[in-house]
Residue frames relative to the residue before (quaternion, step in Angstrom):
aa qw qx qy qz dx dy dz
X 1.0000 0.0000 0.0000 0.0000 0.00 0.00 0.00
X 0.4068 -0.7063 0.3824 0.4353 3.76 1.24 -0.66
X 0.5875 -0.5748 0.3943 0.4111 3.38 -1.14 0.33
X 0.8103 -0.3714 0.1840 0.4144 3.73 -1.28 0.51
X 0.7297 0.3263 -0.3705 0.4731 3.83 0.25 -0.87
X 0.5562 0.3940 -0.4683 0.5622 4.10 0.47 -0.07
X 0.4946 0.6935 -0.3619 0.3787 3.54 0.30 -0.28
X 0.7393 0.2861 0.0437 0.6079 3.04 1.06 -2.01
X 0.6000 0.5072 -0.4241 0.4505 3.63 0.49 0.32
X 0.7718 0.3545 -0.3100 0.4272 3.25 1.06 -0.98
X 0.5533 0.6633 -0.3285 0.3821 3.13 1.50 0.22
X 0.4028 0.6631 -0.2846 0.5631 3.34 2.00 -1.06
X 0.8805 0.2635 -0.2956 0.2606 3.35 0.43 -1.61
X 0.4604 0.6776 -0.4119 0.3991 3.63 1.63 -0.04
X 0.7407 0.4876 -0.2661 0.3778 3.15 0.91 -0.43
X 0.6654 0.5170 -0.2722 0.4647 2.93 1.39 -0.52
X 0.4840 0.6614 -0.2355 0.5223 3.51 1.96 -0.11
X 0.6913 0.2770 -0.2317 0.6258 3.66 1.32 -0.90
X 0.5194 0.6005 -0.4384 0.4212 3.81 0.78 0.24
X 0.5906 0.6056 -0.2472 0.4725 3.43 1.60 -1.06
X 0.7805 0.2348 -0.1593 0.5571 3.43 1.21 -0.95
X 0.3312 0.5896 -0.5871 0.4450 3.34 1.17 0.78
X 0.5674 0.5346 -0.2946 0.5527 3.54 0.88 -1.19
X 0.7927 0.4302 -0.3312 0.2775 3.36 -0.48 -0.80
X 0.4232 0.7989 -0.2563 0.3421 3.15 1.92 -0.66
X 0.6404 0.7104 -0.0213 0.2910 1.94 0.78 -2.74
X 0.8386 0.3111 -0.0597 0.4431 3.77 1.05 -0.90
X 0.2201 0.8701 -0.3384 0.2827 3.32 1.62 0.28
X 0.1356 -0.7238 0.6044 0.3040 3.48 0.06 0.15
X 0.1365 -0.6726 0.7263 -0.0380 3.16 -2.04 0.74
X 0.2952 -0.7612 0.5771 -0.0202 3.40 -0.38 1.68
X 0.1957 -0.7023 0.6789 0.0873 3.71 -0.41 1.70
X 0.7849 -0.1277 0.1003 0.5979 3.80 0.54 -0.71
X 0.7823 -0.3921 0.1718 0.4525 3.37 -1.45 -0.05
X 0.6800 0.6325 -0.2074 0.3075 3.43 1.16 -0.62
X 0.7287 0.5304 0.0494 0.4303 2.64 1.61 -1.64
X 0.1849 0.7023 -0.6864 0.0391 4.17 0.10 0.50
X 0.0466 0.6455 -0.7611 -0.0433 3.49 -1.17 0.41
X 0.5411 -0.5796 0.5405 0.2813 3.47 -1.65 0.43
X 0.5186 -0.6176 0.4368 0.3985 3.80 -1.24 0.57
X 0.3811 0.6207 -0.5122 0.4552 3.77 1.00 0.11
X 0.6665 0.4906 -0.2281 0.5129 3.30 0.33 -1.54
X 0.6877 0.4343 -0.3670 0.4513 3.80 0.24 -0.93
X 0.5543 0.6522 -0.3061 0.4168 3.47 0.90 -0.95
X 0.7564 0.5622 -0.1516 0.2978 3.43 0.81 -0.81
X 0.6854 0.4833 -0.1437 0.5253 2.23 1.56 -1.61
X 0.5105 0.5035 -0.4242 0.5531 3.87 1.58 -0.58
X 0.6954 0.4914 -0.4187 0.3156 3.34 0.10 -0.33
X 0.4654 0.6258 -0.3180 0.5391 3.73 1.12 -1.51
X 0.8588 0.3584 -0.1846 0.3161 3.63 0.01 -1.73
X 0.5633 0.4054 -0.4439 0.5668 4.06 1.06 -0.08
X 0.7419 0.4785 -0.3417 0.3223 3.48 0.32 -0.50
X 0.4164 -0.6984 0.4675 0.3469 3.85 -0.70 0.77
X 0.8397 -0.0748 -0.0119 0.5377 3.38 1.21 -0.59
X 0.0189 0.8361 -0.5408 0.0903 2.95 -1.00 1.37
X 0.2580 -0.8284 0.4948 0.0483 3.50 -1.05 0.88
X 0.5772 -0.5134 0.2564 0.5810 3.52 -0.43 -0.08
X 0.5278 0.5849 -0.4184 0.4518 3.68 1.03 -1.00
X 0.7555 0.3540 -0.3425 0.4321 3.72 0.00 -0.66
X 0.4761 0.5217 -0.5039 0.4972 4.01 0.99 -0.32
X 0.6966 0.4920 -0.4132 0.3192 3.60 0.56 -1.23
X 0.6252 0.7093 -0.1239 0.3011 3.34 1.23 -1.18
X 0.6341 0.5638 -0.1313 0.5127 2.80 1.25 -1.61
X 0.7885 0.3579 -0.1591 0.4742 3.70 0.89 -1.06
X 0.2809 -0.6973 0.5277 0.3955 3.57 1.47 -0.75
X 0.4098 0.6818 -0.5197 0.3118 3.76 0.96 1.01
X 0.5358 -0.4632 0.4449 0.5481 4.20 -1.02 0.18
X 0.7068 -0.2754 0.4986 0.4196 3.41 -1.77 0.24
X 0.8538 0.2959 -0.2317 0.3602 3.48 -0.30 -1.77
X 0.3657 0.5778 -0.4901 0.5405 4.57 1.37 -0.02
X 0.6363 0.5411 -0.3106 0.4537 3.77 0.47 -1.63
X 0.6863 0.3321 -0.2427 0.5999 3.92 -0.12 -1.65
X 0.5521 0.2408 -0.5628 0.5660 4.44 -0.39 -0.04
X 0.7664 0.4027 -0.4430 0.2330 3.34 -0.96 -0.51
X 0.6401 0.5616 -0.2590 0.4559 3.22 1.02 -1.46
X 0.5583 0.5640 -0.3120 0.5225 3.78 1.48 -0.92
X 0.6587 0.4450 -0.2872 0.5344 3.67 0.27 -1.20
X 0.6297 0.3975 -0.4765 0.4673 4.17 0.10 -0.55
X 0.6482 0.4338 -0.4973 0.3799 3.65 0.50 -1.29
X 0.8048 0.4347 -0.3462 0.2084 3.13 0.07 -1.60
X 0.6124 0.5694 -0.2327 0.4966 3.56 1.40 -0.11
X 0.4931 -0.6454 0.4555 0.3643 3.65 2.04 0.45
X 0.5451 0.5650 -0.5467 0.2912 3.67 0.41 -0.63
X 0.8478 0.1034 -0.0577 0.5169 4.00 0.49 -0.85
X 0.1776 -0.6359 0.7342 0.1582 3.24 -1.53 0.02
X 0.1036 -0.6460 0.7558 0.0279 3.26 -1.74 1.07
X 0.1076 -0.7089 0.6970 0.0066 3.33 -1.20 1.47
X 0.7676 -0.2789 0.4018 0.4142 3.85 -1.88 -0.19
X 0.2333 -0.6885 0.6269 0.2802 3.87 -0.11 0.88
X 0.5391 -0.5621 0.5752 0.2503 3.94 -1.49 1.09
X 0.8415 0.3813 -0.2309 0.3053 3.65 0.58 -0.51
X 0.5966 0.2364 -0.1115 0.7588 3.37 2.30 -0.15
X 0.3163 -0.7538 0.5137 0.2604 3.08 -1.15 0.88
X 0.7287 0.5386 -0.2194 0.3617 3.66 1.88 -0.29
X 0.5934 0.4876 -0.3680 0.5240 2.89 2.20 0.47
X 0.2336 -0.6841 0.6311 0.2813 3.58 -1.52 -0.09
X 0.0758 -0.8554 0.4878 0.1568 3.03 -0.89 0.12
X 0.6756 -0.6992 0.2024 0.1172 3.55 -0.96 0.79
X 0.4764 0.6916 -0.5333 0.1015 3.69 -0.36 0.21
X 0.8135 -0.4091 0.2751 0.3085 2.83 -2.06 0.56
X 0.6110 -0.4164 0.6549 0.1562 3.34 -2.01 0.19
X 0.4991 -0.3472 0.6188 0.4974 3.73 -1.75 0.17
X 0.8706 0.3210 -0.2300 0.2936 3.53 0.13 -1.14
X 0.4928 0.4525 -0.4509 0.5909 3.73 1.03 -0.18
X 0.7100 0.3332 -0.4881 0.3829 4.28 0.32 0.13
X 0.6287 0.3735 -0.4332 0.5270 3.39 1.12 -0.09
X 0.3067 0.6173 -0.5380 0.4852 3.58 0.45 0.46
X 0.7800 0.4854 -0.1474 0.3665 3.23 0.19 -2.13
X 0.7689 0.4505 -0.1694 0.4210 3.28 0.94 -1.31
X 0.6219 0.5104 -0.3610 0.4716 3.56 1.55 -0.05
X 0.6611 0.4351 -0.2613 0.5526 3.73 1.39 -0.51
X 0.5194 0.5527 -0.3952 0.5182 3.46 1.38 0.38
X 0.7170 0.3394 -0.3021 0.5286 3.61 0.60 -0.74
X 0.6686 0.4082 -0.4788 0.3962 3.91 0.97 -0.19
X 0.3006 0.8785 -0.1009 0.3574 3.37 1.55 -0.67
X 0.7383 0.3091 0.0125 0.5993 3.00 0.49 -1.56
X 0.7202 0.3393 -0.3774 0.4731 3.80 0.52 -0.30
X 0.6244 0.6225 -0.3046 0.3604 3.15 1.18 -0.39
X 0.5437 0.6505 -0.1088 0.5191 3.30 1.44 -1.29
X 0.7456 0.3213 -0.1556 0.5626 3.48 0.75 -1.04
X 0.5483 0.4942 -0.4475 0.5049 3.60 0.86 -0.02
X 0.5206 0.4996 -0.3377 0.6044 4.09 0.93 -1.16
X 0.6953 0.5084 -0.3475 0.3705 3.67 -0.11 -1.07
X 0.6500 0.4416 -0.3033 0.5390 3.76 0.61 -1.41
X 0.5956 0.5695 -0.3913 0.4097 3.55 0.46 -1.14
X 0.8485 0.3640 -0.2107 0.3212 3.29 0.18 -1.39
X 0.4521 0.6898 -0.4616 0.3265 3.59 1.55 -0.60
X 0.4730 0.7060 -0.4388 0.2921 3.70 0.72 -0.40
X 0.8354 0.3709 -0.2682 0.3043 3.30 0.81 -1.01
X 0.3929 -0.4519 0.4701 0.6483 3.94 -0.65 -0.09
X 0.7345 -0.3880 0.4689 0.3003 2.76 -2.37 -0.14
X 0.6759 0.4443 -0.3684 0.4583 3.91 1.15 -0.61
X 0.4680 0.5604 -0.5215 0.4415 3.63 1.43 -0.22
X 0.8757 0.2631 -0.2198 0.3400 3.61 0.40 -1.22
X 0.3105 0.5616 -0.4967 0.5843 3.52 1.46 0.72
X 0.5916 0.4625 -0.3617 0.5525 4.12 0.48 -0.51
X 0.8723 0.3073 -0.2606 0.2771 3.13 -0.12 -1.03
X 0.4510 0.6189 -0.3947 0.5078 3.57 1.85 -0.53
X 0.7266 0.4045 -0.3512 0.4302 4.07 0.66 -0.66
X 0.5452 0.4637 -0.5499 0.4306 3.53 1.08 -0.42
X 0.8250 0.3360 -0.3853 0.2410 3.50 0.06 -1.16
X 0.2662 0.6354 -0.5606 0.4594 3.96 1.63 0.30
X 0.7233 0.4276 -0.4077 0.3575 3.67 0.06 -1.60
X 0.7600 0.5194 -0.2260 0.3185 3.61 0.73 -0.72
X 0.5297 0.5574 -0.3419 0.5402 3.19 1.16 -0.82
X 0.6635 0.5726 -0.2870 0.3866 3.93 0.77 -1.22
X 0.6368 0.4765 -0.1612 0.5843 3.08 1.17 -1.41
X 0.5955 0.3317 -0.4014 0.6117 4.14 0.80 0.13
X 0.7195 0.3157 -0.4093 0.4638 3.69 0.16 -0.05
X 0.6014 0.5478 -0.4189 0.4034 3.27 0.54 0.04
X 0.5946 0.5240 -0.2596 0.5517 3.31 1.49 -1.08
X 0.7097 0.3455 -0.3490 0.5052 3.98 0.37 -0.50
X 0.8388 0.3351 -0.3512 0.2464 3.18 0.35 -0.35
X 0.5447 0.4251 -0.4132 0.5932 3.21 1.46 1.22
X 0.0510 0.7603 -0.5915 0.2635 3.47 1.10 0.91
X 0.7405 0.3510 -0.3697 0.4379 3.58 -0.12 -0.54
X 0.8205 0.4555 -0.2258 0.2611 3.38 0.17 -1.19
X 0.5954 -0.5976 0.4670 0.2651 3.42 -0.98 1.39
């Protein structure tokens, strides 16, 4: 099998393989009606906007680990697509905050019913493991995520 650090590379690179088709996902079109195709990114948001009692654009950025100004395009593209509306947040006059449309919940409610078969398919899959397998595997992908914020947030520096 090899000794521990080949171990972890090919493991680095598996992940970096299902990250590729995380992405690829990530653009799928989803057809709310005949008019309507939005990408599952875009759905993403909008699931995200809709569990949340409040949400701004800062907390989209947050939520995804995207820049402010990645957050405020999207949030643009949903309006201009009716899916959301961003009014004067009641508790800041310099924020807005976010929520769905009639049509950004049927959006929601169509990537919920595909969703949900999906989700429960990942779920069955995963039921195989013990709980310390998937307690293991929840710190590797901490160690990584850390290690990716570390990497962006030295983006500038040489």
């Amino acid at each position: 099998m090899g000794n521990k650090e080949e171990i972890i590379k090919d493991t680095i690179r598996d992940v970096l393989r299902i990250a590729g088709k995380y992405s690829r996902i990530e653009r799928l079109p989803i057809s709310v009606d005949k008019s309507l195709v939005v990408s599952t990114a875009e759905i993403h948001t909008l699931q995200a906007i809709a569990e949340s009692e409040r949400m701004r654009v800062i907390d989209v950025a947050a939520c995804f680990g995207i820049s402010k100004s990645a957050a405020c395009q999207m949030v643009a593209k949903l309006i201009g697509k009716g899916l959301l509306d961003k009014k004067r947040s009641p508790y800041n006059n310099k924020e807005f905050q976010l929520s769905l449309t009639e049509l950004g919940w049927r959006a929601f409610e169509a990537h919920e019913r595909l969703h949900g078969k999906n989700l429960t398919d990942l779920v069955n899959r995963l039921s195989a493991f013990s709980s310390s397998q998937i307690a293991t595997i929840s710190f590797f992908l901490e160690a990584i995520g850390s290690a990716m914020d570390e990497r962006l947030s030295g983006q500038g520096e040489k």
